[in-house]
PDB file with one MODEL, atoms N, CA, C and O in Angstrom:
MODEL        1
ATOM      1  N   UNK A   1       1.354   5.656  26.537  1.00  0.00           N
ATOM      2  CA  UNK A   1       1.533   5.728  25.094  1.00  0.00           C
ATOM      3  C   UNK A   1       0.200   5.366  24.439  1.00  0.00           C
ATOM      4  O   UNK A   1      -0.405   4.370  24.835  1.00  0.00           O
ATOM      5  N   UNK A   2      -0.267   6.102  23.489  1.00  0.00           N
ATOM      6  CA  UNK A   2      -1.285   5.788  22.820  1.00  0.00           C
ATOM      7  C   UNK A   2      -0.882   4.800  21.527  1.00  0.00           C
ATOM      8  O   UNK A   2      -1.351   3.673  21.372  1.00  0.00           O
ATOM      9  N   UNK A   3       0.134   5.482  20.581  1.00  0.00           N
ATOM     10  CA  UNK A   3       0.208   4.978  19.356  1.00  0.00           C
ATOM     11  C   UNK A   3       1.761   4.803  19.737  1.00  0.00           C
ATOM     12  O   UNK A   3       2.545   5.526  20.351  1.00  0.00           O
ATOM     13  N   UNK A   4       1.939   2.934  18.818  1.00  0.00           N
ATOM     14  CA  UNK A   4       3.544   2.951  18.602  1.00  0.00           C
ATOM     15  C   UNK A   4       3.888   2.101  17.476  1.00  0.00           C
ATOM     16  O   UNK A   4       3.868   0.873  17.569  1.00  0.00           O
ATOM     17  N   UNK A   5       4.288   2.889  16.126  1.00  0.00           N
ATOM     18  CA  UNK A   5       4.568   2.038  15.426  1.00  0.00           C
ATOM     19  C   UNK A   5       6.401   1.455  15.049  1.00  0.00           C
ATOM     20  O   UNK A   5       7.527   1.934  15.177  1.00  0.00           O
ATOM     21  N   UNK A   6       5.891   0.383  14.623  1.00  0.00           N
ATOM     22  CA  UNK A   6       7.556  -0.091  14.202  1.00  0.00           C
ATOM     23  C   UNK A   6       7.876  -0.615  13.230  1.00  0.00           C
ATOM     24  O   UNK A   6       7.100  -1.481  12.828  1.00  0.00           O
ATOM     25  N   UNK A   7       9.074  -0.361  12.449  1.00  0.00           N
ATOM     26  CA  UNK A   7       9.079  -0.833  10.943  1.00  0.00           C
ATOM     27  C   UNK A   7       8.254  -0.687  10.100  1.00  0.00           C
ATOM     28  O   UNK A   7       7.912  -1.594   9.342  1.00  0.00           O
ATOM     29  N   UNK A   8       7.741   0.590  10.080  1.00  0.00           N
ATOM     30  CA  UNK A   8       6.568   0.939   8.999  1.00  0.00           C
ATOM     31  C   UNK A   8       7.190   1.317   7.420  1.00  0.00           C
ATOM     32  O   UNK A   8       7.849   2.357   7.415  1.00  0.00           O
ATOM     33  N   UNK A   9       7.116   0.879   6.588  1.00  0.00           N
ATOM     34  CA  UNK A   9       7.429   0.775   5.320  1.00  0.00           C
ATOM     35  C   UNK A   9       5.923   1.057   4.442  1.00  0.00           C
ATOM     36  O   UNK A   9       4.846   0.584   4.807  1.00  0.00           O
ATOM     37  N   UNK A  10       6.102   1.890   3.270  1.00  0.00           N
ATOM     38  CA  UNK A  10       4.984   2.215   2.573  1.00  0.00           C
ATOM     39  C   UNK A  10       5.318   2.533   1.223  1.00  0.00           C
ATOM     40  O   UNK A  10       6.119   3.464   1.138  1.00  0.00           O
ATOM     41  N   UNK A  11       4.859   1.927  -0.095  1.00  0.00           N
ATOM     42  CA  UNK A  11       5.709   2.150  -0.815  1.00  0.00           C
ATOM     43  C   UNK A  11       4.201   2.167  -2.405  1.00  0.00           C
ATOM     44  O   UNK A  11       3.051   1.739  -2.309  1.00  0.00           O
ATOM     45  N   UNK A  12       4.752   2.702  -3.427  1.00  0.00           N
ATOM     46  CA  UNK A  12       3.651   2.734  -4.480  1.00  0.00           C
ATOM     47  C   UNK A  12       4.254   2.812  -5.782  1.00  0.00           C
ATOM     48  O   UNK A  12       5.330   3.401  -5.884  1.00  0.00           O
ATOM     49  N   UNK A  13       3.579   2.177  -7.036  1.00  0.00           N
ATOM     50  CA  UNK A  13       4.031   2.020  -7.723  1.00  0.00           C
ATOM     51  C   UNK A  13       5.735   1.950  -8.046  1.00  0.00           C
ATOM     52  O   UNK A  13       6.338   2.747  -8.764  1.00  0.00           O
ATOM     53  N   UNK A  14       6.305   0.833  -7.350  1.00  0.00           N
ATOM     54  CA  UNK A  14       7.591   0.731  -7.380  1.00  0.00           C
ATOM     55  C   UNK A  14       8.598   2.091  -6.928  1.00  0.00           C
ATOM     56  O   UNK A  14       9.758   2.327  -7.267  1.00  0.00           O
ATOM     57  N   UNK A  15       7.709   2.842  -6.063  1.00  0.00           N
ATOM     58  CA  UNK A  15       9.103   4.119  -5.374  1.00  0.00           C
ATOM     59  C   UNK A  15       8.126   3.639  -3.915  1.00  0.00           C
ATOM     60  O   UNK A  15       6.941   3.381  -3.703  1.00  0.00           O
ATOM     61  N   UNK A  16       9.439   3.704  -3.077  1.00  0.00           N
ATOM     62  CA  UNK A  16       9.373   4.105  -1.390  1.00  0.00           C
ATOM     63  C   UNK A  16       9.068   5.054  -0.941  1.00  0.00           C
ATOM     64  O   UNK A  16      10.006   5.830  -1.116  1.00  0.00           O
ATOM     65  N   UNK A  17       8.215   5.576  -0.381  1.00  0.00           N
ATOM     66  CA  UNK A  17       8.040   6.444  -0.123  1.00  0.00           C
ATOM     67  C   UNK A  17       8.189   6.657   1.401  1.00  0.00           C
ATOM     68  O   UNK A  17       8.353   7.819   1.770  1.00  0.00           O
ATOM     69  N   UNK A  18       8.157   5.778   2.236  1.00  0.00           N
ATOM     70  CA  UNK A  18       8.502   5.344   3.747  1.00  0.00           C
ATOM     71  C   UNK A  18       9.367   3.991   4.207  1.00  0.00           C
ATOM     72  O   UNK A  18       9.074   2.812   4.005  1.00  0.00           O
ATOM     73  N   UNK A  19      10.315   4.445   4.766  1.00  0.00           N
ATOM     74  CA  UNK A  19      11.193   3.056   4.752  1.00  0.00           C
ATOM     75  C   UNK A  19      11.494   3.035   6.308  1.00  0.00           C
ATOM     76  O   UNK A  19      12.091   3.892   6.958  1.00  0.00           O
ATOM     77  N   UNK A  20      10.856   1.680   6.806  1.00  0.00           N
ATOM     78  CA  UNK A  20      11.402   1.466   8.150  1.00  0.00           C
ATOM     79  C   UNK A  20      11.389   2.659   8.912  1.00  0.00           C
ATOM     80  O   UNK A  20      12.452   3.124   9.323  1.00  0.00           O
ATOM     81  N   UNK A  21      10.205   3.257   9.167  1.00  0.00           N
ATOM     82  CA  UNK A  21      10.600   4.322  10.522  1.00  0.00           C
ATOM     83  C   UNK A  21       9.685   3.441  11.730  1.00  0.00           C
ATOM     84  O   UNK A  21       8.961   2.447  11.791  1.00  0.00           O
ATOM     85  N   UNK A  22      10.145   4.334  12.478  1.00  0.00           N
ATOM     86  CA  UNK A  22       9.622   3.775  14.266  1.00  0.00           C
ATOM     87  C   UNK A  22       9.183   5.254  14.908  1.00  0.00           C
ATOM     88  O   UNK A  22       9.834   6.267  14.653  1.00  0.00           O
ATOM     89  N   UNK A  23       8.116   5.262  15.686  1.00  0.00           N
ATOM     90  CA  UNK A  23       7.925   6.541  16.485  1.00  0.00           C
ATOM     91  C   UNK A  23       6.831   5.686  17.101  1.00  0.00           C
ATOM     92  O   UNK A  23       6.307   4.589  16.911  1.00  0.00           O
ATOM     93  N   UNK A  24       6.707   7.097  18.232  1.00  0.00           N
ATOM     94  CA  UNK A  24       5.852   6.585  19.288  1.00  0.00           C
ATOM     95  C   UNK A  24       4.487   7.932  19.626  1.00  0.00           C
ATOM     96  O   UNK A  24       4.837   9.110  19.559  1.00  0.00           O
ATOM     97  N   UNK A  25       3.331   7.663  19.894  1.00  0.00           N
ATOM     98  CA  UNK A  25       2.777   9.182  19.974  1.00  0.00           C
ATOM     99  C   UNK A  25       1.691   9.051  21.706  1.00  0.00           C
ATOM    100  O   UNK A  25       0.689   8.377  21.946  1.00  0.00           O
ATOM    101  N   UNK A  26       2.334   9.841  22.426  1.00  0.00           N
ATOM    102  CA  UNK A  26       1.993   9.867  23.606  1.00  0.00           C
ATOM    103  C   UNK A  26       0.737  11.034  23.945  1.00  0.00           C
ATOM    104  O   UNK A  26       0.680  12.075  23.291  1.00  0.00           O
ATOM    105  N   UNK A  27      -0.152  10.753  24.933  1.00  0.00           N
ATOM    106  CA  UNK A  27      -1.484  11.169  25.547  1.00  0.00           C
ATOM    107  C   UNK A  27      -1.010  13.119  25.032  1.00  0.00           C
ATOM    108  O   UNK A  27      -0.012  13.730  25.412  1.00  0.00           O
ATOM    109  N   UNK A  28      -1.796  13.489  24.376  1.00  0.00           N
ATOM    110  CA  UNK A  28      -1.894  14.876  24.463  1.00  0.00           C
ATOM    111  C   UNK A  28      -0.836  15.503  23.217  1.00  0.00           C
ATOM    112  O   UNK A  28      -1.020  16.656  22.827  1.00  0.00           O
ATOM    113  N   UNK A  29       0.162  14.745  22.693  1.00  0.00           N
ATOM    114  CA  UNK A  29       1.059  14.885  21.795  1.00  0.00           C
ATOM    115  C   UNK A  29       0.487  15.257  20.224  1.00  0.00           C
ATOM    116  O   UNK A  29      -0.626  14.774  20.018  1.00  0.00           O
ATOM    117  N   UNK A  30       1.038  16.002  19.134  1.00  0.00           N
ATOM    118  CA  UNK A  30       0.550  15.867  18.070  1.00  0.00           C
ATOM    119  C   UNK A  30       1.508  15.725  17.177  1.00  0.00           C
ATOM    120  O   UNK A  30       2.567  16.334  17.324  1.00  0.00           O
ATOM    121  N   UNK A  31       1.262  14.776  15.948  1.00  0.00           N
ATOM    122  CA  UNK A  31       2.298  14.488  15.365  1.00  0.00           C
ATOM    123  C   UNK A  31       1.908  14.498  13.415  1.00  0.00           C
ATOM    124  O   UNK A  31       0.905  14.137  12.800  1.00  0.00           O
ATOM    125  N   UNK A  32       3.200  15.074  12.961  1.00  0.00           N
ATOM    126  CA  UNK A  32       2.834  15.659  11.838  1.00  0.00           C
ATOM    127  C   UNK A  32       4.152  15.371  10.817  1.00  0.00           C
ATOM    128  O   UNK A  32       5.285  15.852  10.844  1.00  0.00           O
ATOM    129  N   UNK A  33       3.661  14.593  10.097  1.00  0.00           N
ATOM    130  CA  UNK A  33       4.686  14.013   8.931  1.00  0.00           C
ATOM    131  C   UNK A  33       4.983  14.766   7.628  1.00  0.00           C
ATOM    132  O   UNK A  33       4.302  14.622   6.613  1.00  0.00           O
ATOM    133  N   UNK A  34       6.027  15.566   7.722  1.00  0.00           N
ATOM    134  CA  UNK A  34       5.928  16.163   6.375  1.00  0.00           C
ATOM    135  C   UNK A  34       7.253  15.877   5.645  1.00  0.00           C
ATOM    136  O   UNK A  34       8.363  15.689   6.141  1.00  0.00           O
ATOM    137  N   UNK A  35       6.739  15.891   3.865  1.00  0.00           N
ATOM    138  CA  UNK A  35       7.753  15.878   2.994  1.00  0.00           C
ATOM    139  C   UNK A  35       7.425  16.066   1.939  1.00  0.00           C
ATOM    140  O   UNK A  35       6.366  16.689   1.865  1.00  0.00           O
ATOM    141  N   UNK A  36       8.069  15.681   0.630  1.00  0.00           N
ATOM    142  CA  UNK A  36       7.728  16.260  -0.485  1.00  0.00           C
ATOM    143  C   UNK A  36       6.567  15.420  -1.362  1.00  0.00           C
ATOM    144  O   UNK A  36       6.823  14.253  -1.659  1.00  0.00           O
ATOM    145  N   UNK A  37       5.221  16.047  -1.799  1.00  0.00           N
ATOM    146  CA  UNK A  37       4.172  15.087  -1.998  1.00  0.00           C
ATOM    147  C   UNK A  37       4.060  14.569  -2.963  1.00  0.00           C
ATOM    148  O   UNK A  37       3.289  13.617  -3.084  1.00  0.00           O
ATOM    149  N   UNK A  38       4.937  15.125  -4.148  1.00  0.00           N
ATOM    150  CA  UNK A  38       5.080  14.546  -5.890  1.00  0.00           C
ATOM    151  C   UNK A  38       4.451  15.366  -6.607  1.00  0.00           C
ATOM    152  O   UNK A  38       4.350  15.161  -7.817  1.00  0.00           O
ATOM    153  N   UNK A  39       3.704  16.851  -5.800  1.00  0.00           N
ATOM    154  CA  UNK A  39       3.300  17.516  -7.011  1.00  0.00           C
ATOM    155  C   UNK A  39       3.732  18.093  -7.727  1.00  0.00           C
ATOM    156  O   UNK A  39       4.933  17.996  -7.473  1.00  0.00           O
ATOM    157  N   UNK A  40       3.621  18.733  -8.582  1.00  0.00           N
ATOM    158  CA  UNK A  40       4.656  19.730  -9.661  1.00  0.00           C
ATOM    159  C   UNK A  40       3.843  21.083  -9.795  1.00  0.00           C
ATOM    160  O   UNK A  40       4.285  22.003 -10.483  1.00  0.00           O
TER     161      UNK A  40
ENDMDL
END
């Protein structure tokens, strides 16, 4: 395992934007977070 996070929470001007996730990112793996970014 290269990367492992836990209970990652991220949050800005009073909205959440990440609540408590966990993942793990293993040798050779690629990993890609998507959702909605707030633009209009």
């Amino acid at each position: 395992m290269v990367l492992e996070v836990k209970n990652l929470s991220v949050s800005y001007n009073n909205h959440i934007a990440i609540e408590n996730i966990n993942f793990s990112v293993n040798e050779g793996e690629y990993v890609c977070l998507v959702g909605e970014n707030g633009s209009r």
